[in-house]
FITI-98764 format. One line per field, with one value per residue (C-alpha): residue number from 1; chain; x, y, z. Coordinates in Angstrom, 1 decimal. Layout:
BEGIN
num	(NUM, ...)
chaine	(A, ...)
east	(X, ...)
north	(Y, ...)
up	(Z, ...)
end
This chain:
BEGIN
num	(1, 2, 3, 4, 5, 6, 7, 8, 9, 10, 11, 12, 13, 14, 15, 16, 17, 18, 19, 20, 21, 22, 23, 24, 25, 26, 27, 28, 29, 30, 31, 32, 33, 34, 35, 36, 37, 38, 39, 40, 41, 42, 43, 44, 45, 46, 47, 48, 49, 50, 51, 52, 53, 54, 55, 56, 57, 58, 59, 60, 61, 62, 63, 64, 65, 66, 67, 68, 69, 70, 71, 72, 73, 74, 75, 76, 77, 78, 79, 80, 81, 82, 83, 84, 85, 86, 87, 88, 89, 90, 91, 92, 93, 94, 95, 96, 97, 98, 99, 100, 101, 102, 103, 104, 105, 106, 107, 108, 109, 110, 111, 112, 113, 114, 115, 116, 117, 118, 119, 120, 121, 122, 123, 124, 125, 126, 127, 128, 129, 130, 131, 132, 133, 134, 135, 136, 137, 138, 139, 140, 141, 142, 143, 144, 145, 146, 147, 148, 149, 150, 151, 152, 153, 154, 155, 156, 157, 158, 159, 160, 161, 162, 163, 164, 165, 166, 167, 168, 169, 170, 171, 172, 173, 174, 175, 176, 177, 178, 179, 180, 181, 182, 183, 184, 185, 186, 187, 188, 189, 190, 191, 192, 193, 194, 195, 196, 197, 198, 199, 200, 201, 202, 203, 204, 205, 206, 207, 208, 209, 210, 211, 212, 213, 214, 215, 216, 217, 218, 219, 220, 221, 222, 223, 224, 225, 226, 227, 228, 229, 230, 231, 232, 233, 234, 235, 236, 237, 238, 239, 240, 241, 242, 243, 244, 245, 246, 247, 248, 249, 250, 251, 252, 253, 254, 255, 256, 257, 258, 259, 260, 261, 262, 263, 264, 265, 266, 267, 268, 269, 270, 271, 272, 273, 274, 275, 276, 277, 278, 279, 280, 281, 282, 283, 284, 285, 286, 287, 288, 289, 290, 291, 292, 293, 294, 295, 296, 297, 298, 299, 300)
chaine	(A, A, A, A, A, A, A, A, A, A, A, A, A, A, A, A, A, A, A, A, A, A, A, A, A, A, A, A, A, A, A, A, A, A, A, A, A, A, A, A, A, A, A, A, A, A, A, A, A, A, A, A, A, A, A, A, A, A, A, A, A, A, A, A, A, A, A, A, A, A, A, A, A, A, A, A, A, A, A, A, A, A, A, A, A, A, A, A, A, A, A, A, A, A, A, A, A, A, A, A, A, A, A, A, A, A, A, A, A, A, A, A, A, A, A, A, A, A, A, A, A, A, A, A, A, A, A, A, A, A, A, A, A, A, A, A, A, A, A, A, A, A, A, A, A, A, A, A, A, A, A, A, A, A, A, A, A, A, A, A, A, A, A, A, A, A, A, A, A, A, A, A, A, A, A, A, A, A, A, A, A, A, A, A, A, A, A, A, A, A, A, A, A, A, A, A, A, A, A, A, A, A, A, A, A, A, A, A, A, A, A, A, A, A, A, A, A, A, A, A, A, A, A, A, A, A, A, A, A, A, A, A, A, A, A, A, A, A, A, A, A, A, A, A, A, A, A, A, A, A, A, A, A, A, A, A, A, A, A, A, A, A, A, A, A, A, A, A, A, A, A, A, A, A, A, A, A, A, A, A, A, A, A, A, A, A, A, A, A, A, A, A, A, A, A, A, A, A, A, A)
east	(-1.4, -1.1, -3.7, -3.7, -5.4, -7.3, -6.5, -10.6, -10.9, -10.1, -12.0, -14.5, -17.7, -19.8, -22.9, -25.4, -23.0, -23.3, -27.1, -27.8, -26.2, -27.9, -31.1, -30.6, -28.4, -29.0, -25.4, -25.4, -23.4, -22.6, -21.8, -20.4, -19.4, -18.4, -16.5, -18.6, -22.6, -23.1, -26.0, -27.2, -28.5, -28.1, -26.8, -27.9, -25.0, -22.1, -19.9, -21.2, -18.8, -18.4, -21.1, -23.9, -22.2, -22.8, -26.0, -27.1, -26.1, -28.4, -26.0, -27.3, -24.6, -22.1, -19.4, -18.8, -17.7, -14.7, -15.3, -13.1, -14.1, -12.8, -11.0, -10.8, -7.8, -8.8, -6.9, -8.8, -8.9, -10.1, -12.8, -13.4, -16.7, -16.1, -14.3, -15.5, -15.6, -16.5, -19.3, -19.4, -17.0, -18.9, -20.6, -21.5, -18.7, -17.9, -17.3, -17.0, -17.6, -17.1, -18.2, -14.7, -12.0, -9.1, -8.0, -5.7, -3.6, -2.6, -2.0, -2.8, -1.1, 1.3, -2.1, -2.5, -6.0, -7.1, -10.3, -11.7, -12.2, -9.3, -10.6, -11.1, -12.8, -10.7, -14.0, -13.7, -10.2, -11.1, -13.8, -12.9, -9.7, -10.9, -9.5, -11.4, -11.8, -8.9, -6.3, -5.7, -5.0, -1.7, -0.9, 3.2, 4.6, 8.6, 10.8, 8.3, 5.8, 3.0, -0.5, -3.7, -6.5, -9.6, -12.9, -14.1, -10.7, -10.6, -7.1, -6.0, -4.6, -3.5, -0.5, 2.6, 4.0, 1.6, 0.0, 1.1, -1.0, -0.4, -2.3, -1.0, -3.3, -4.8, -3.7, -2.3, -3.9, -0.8, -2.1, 1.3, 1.9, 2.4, 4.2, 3.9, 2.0, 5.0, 6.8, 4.2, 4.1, 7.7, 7.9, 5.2, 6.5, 9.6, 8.5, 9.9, 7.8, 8.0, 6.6, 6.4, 7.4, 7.3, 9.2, 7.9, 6.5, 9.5, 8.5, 10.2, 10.0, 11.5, 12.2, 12.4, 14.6, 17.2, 19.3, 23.0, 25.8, 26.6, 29.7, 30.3, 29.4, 28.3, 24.6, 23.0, 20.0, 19.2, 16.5, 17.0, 15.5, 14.7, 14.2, 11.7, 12.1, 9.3, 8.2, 9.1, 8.8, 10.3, 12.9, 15.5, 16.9, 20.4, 21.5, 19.9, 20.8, 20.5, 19.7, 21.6, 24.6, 27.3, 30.6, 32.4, 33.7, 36.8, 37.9, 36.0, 35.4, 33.0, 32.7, 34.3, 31.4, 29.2, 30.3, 27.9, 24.7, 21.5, 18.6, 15.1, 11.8, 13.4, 16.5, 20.0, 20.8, 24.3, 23.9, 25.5, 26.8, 26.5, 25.6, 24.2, 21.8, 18.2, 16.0, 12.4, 9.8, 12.1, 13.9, 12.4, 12.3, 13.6, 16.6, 17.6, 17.4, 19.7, 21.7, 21.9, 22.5, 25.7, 27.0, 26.6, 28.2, 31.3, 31.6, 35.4)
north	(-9.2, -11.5, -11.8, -13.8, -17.1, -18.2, -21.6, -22.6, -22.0, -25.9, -27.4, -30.3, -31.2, -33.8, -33.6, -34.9, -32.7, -29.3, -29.9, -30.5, -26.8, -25.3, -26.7, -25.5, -21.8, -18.9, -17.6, -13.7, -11.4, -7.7, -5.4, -2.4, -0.3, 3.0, 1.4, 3.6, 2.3, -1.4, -3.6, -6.6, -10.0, -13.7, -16.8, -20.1, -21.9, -22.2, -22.3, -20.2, -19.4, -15.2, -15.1, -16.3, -13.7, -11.2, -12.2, -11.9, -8.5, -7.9, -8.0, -9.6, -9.0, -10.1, -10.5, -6.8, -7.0, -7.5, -9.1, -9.0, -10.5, -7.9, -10.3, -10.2, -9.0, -6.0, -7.0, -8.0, -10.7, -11.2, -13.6, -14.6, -15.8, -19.5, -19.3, -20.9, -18.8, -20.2, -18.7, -21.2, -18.7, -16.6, -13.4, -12.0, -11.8, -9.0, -7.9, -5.3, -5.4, -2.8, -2.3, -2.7, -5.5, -3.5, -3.2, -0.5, -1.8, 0.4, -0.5, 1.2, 0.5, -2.2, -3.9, -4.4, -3.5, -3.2, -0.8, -1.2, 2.3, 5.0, 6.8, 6.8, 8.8, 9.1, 8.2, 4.7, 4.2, 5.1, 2.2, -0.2, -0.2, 0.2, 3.6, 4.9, 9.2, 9.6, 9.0, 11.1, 9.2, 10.3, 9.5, 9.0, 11.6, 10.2, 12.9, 15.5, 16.1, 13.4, 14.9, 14.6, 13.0, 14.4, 12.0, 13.9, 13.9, 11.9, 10.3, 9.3, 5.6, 5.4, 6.9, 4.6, 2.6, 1.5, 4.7, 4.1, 5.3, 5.6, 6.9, 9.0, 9.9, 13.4, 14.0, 12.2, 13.4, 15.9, 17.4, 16.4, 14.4, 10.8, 8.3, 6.7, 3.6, 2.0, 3.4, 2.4, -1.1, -1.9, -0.5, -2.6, -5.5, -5.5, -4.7, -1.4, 1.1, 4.3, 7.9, 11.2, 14.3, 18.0, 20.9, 23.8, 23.4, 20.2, 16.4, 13.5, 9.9, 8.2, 4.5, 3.6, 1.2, 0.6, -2.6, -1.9, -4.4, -6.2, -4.9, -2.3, 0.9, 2.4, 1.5, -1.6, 0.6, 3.9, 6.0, 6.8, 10.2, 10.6, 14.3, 14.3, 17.5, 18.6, 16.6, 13.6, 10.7, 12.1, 15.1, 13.4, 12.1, 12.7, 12.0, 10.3, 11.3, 9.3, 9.8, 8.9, 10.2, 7.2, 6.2, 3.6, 1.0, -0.3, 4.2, 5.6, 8.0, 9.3, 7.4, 9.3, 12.1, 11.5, 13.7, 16.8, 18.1, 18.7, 20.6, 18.9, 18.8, 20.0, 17.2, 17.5, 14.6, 12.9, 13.3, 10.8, 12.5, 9.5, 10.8, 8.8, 9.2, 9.0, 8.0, 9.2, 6.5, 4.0, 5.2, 5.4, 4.8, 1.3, 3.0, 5.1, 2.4, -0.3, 3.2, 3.1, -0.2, 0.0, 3.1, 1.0, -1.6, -0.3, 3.0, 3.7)
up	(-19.8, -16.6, -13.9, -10.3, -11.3, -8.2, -6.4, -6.6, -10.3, -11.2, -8.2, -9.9, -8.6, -9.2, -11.4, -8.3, -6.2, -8.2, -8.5, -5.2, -4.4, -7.5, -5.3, -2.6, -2.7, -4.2, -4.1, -3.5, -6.1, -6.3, -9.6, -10.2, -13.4, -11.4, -8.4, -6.0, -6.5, -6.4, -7.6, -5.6, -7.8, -7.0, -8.8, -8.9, -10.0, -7.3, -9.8, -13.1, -16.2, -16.5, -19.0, -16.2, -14.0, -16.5, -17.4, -13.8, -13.9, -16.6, -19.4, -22.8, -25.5, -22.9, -25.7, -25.9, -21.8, -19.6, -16.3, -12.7, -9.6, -6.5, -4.2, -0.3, 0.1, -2.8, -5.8, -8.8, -10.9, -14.4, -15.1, -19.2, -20.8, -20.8, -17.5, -13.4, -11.0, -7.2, -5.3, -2.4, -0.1, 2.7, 2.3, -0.9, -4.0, -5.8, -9.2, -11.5, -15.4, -18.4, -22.1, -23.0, -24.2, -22.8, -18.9, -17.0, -14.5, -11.5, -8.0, -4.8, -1.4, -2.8, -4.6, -8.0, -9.2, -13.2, -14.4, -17.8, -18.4, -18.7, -16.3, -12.4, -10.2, -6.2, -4.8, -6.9, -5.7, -2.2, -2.4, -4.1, -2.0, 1.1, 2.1, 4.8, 5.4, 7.4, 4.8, 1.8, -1.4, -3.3, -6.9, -7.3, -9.2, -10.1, -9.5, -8.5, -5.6, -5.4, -6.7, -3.8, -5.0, -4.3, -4.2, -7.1, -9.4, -12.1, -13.3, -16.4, -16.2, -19.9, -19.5, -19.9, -17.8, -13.9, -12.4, -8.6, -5.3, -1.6, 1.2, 3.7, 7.0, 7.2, 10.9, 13.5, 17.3, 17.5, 14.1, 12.5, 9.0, 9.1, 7.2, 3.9, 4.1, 2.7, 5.9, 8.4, 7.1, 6.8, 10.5, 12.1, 10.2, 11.4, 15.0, 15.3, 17.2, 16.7, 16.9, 14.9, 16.4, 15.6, 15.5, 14.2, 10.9, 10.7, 11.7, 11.9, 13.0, 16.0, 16.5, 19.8, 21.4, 18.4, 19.1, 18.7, 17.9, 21.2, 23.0, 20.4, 22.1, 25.8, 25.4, 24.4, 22.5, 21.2, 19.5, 16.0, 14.6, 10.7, 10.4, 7.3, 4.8, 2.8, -0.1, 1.4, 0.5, -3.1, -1.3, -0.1, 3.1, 4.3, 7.9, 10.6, 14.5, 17.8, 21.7, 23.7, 22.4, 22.3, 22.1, 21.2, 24.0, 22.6, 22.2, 24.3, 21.7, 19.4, 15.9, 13.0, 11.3, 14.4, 17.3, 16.5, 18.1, 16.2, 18.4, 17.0, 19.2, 22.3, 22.5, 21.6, 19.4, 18.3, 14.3, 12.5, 9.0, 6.3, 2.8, -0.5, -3.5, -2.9, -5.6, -5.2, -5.6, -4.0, -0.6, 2.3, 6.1, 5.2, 3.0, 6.7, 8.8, 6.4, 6.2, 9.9, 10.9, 8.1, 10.3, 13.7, 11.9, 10.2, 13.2, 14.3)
end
């Protein structure tokens, strides 16, 4: 099994160095078993081996344990027995430790975590990743409709193959269902705002201010609507429909498939018919976009 090796674990001190911090530091740890309840201890070494981690949780016979340090950015990382860890960072490090020689890998919002027990509770995944009330915490289902995970479910993660989470916020301030994580991030990091509307008991996203291909058609921009169906992000996507309507300059004419109306959320959009598979656990907003920027491309 491969883990993240971190860039500080080789980093020599000197002897006078090391116990001159020893001296002066008590360097502040935190332990969990549970992922929710976590004990505070200290360490004098800056930069102890796992087995003066351990035994600064308490642990004796620290042979029969596994240990992982919790990193910033929430992915964890195993620590062994004979193995430097550095506790000269700011703020107080983390770590969690099990009665167990075997780890379960799983990853929540595009992070890869690992649990020494088969079994985890929502609340632990909800802290340990930082997932704050708002969002709902999803576990994948391939092919089928995601499962909610309540704070006091507990999922099995010994299952084969990597169990897979995403978080999805309750309610937006219209009371409507927002995207996917996955959605929101590839959106923001590709600078493309956007908005979710409603109609009815339907939503769907908006992104504002497309860029077209210059000189192609009668506008230089349009928003793009992604009607979403239920079950997304598993039930598939097909179309994808823009406002203004437009035409192409060189014709003055609609582009082939794309010269019907579609009523959603009080507008009459141009839809633009272009059909393909969708595979559930992969597609997404990022699929309709590539999808639309083809149709702009090859439109006559």
């Amino acid at each position: 099994m491969q883990f993240r090796r971190s860039p500080w674990r080789n980093r020599v001190m000197t002897i006078e160095n090391r116990a001159a911090d020893t001296a002066n530091t008590a360097y502040r740890v935190r332990f969990t078993t549970d992922g929710v309840n976590f004990n505070n201890s200290s360490v004098a070494d800056p930069i102890p081996v796992g087995r003066q981690i351990l035994a600064a949780a308490g642990i004796r016979d620290v042979e029969n344990y596994s240990l992982f340090a919790i990193l910033l950015n929430g992915e964890f990382e195993d620590v062994r027995l004979d193995e430097t860890f550095d506790l000269r960072g700011k703020g107080t490090e983390a770590f969690a430790y099990f009665e167990t020689d075997r780890s379960f890998n799983f990853t929540i919002e595009q992070r890869q975590m690992s649990w020494g027990k088969n079994l985890i509770s929502g609340k632990a995944l909800r802290t340990l990743a930082g997932i704050d009330e708002r969002y709902t915490i999803y576990l994948e289902v391939r092919g089928g409709h995601d499962r909610p995970i309540a704070d006091t479910d507990l999922v099995d993660l010994s299952g084969k193959g990597i169990e897979r989470f995403i978080t999805v916020i309750c309610e937006t301030t219209e009371g409507l269902a927002a995207l996917p994580s996955t959605d929101r991030q590839f959106l923001e990091n590709n600078g493309l705002a956007y908005e979710i509307v409603g109609d009815g008991e339907a939503s769907g996203v908006v992104i504002k201010n497309f860029p077209l291909p210059p000189g192609k058609f009668d506008h230089d921009t349009v928003d793009i609507m992604i009607q979403l169906p239920c079950g997304y992000p598993d039930a598939s996507v097909d179309m994808f429909y823009t406002m203004p309507w437009i035409k192409l300059k060189a014709s003055g004419r609609y582009a082939n498939c794309a010269d019907v109306s579609h009523q959603f959320a009080g507008q009459n959009w141009q839809r633009w018919s272009r059909h393909a598979d969708w595979r559930a656990g992969i597609d997404g907003i990022r699929t309709m976009v590539a999808r639309a920027e083809l149709a702009f491309a090859k439109a006559a």
